[in-house]
N, C-alpha and C positions, 0 to 999 in steps of 0.2 A: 324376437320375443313372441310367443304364443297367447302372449296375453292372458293369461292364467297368472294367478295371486301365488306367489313364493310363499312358503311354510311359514311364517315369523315364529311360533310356537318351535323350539328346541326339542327335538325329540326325548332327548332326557328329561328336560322340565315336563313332558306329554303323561311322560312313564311314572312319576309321582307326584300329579294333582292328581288329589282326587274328588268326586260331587262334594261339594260341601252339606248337600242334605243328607245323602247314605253313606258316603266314604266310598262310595263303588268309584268303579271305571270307567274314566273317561277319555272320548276320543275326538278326534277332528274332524268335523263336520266338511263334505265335499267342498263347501265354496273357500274353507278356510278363512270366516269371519266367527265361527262359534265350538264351544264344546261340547258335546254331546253325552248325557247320561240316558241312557240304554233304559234302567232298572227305573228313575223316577222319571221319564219322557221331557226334560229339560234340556234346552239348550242356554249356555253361558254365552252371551256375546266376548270377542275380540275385538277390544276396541283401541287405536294405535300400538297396534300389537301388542296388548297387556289383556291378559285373560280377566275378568271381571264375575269373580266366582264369589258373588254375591247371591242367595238363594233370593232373594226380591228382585234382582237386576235380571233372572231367570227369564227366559220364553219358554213357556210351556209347549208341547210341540202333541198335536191329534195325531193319531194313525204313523207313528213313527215307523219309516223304515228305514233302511242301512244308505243314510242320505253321504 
């Protein structure tokens, strides 16, 4: 093992959530514990491998880059 976090998120499931605030595109954030919206700087936690696309359960994220 590398000890790196296995994907739980489905690629397919990846390819049609979308931000619940803009509808835009969302991607998986490097550590593989959040979502990431690009357009309104949010990340969605992953929590027991269940995405939580709740705009209040939201982390805002400063100075976003392609984490």
């Amino acid at each position: 093992m590398n000890g790196r976090k296995t994907m739980a998120i489905d690629k397919e499931l990846l390819e049609i959530l979308a931000c619940p605030k803009c509808k835009g595109d969302i991607r998986l954030n490097a550590r593989g514990d959040g979502l990431i919206c690009d357009a309104c700087r949010l990340m969605y936690p992953i929590k027991e491998d269940i995405p939580v696309m709740l705009i209040e359960e939201a982390v805002k994220i400063e100075g976003l880059g392609r984490s």
